[in-house]
N, C-alpha and C positions, 0 to 999 in steps of 0.2 A: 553311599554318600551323595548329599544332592550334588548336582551340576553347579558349574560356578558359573556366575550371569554373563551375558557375552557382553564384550566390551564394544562401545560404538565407536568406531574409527574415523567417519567424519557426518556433520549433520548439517548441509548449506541448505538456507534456505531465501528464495528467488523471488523476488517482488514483482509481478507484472506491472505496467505501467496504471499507472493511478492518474484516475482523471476526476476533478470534482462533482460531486453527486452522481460518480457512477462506482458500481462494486469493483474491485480490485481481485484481481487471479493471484495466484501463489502457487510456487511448488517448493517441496522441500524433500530434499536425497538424505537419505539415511541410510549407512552403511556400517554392519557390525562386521565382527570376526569371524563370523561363523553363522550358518542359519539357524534363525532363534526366531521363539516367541518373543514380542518388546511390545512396551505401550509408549505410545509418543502424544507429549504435548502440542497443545494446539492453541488458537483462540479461541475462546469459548464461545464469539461469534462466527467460527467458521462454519461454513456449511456447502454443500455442494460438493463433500468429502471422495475424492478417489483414489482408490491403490493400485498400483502396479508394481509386480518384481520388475526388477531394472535385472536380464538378462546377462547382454553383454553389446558393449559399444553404444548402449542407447538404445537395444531394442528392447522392446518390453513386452510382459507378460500379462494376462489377464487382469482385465481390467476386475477392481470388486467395489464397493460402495461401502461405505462404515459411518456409523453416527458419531458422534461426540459426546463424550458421558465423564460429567466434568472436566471438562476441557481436555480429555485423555480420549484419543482413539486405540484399542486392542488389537493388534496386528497376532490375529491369533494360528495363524498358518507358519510354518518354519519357513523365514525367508534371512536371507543375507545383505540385499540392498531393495529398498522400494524408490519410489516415486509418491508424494503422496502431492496430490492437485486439492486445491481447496477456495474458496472465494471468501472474502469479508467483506462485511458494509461500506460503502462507501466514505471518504472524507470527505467532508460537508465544508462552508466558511458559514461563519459569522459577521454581519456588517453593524457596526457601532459608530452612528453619523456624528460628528464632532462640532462641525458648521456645516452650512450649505455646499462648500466648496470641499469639505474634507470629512474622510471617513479612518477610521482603525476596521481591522480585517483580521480574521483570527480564521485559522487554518484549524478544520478539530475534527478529531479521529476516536472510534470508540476508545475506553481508556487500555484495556491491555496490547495496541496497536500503534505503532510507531509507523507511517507510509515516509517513504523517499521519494524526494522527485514530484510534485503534486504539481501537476498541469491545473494552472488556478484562473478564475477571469474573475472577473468585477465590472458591473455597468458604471457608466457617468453621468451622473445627473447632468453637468451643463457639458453640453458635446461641446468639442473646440476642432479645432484644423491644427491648433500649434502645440507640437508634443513638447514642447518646455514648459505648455499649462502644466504637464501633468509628471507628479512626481512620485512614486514608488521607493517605499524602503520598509529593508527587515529591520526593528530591532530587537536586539542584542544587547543585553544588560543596559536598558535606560540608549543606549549607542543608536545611532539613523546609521543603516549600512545601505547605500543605493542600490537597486534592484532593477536588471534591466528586463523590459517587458515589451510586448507588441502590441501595439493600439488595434482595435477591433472598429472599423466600421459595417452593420450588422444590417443597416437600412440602406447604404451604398448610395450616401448623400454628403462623401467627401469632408466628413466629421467626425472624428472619432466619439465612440459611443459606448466602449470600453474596453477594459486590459486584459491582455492574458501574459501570464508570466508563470515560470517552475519553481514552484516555492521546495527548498533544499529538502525541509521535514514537517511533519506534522507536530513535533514535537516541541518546540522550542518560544 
């Protein structure tokens, strides 16, 4: 009789910090009931793909290298928990200038990828000294939700010259 497929017990998967216009680290634990062969989904723009058995406490086992083949890596060695490290493209912004003084900013991520937490800047076309010029907000269904942020002086000529703030997702 064949084998009955092992059941996966738990599968987190761990977003490195995401900076814009830079690639984003990942790791993702996966642990079945028994050691098995298993194919695990991916991003289809992952790459930079590595495995490791997850021993025990965090120590880990040989490192191995695997490709992506439609968005599926084959974990074809009998293992119980891996580690699998992987990198994606970076999220990027888009600037959409409205007037001189105002821009819309679009956070955007390939489409099967959702980043958390995106460490975002923005220059300013007219620097100012008074951080009341300047106003940041997410919205949320047609909604202005205020967004606090840190002014960038980048020429250190006591004028701000643009923002950086943690936009919540890429997605929204």
């Amino acid at each position: 009789t064949p084998e009955e497929p092992a059941t996966i017990i738990s599968d987190t998967i761990i977003q490195g910090k995401a900076i814009i216009n830079q690639p984003v680290s990942w790791q993702r634990l996966v642990e079945t009931d028994r050691d098995t062969t298993i194919q695990v989904q991916l991003p289809p723009e992952a790459s930079n793909i590595k495995v490791r058995e997850v021993i025990s406490f965090g120590l880990l086992g040989i490192e191995r290298t695997y490709s992506l083949r439609n968005g599926l890596i084959s974990l074809t060695e009998p293992l119980k928990k891996v580690r699998i490290d992987y990198i994606t493209p970076p999220p990027t912004i888009r600037e959409e200038p409205l007037t001189p003084y105002k821009k819309r900013i679009y956070l955007e991520s390939p489409p099967h990828i959702t980043y958390s937490n995106v460490l975002t800047t923005s220059s300013i076309q007219e620097k100012t000294s008074n951080l009341g010029n300047i106003k940041l907000y997410h919205v949320i269904n047609n909604e202005r939700v205020p967004i606090v942020y840190s002014p960038l002086d980048s020429d250190k000529n006591s004028l701000i010259d643009g923002i950086q703030w943690e936009a919540p997702t890429s997605q929204e």
